[in-house]
C-alpha positions in Angstrom: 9.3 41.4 24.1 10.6 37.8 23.3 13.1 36.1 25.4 16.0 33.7 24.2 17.1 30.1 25.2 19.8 30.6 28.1 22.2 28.0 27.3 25.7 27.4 29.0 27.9 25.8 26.2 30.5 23.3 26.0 32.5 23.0 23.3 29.8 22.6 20.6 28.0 20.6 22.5 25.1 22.5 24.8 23.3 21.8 27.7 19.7 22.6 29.2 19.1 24.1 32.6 16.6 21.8 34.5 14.3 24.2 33.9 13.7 27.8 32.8 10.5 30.0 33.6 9.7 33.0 31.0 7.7 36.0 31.2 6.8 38.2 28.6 4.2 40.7 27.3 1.5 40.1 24.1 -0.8 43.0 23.2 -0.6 44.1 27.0 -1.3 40.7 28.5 1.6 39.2 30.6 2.4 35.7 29.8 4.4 33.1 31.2 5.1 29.8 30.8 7.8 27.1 31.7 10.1 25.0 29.7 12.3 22.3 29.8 14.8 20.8 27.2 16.9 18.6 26.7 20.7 18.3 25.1 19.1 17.2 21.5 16.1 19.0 21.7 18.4 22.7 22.0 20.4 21.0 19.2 17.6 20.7 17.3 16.1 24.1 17.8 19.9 25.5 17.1 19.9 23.6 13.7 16.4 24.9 12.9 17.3 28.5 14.1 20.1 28.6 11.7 18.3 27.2 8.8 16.1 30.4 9.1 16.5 33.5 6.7 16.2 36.5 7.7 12.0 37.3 7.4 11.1 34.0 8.0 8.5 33.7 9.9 7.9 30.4 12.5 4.9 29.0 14.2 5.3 27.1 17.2 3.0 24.4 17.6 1.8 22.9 21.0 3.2 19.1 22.5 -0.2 18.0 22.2 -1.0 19.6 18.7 2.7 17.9 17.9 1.3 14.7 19.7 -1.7 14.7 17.9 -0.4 14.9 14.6 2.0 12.2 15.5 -0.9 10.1 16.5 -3.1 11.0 12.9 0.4 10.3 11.3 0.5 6.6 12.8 -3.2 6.6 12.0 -2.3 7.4 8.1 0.1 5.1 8.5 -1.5 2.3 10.0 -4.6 2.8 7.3 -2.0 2.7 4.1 -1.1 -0.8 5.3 -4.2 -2.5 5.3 -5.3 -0.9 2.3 -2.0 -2.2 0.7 -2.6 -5.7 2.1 -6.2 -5.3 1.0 -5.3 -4.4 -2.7 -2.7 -7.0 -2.7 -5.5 -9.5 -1.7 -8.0 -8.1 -4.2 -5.3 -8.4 -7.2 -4.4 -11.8 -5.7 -8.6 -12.7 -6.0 -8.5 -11.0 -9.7 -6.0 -13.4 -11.2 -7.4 -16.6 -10.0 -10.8 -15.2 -11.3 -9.6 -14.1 -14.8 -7.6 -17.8 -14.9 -11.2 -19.4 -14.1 -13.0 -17.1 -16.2 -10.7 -18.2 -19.2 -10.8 -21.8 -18.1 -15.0 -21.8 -18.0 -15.0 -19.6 -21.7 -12.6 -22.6 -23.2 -15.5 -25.2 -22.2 -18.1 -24.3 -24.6 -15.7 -24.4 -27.3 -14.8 -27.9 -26.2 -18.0 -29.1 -26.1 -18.7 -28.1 -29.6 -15.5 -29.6 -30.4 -16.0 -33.1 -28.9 -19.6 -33.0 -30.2 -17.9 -32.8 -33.3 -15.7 -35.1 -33.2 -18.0 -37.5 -31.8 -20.3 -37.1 -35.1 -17.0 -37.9 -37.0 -16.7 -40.9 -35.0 -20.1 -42.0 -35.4 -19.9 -41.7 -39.9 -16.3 -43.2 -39.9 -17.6 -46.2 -37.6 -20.5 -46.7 -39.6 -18.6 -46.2 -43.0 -16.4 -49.5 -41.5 -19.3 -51.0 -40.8 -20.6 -50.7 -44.3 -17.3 -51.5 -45.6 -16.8 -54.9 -43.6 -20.4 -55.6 -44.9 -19.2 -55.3 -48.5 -16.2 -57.0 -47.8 -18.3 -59.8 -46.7 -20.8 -59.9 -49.3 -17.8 -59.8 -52.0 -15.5 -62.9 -50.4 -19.0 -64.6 -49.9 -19.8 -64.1 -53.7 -16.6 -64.7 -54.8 -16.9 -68.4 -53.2 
């Protein structure tokens, strides 16, 4: 046999008594509790009441069941945070690492390239050399 919320209305606003002690039978055993609520929390089981349809069923969960998911809900939270600042970090760490990765790849080619030019260097200089050396030889002959 399952009791209902005595509530004393005003307007369409409702208040809790201080408090109100139940007693009811389940499968033979007599059970009774105490509750207390307050004007929001009767508001709130009034909205969820009328959201029902009919065959619905509800399960009513404990304050401390309700706490504790609360609590593993902050938990959740608190751990989707730092693994957000941590990925953020880790990209972060990625790009510098891919823009020195690129950076250290581009040396080789840069060596072979200044080697290269270097050789140049070294025939055109002594190609002038050689050059000069006729020039010389000519003006000296043609003395």
């Amino acid at each position: 046999m399952a009791r209902t919320l005595p509530l004393r209305g005003r307007g369409r606003r409702f208040e809790s008594c201080p408090a109100h002690h139940y007693r009811f039978e389940i499968w033979g055993v007599y059970v009774s509790y105490t509750i207390e609520l307050s004007k929001e929390e009767i508001e709130h089981v009034i909205w969820a009441l009328r959201m029902l349809k009919l065959g619905d069923r509800v399960r009513i969960i404990s304050a401390e069941r309700i706490k504790e998911l609360e609590e593993g809900l902050m938990q959740a939270v608190a751990r989707k945070a730092e693994l957000e600042e941590k990925i953020r970090a880790l990209e972060g760490e990625k790009a510098s690492l891919l823009a020195e990765i690129e950076a250290l790849k581009a040396i080789p080619a840069l060596e072979a390239k200044t080697s290269a030019l270097e050789s140049e260097v070294t025939k055109l200089r002594e190609e002038k050399k050689t050059l000069e050396e006729k020039v010389t030889l000519l003006s000296k002959e043609s003395q």
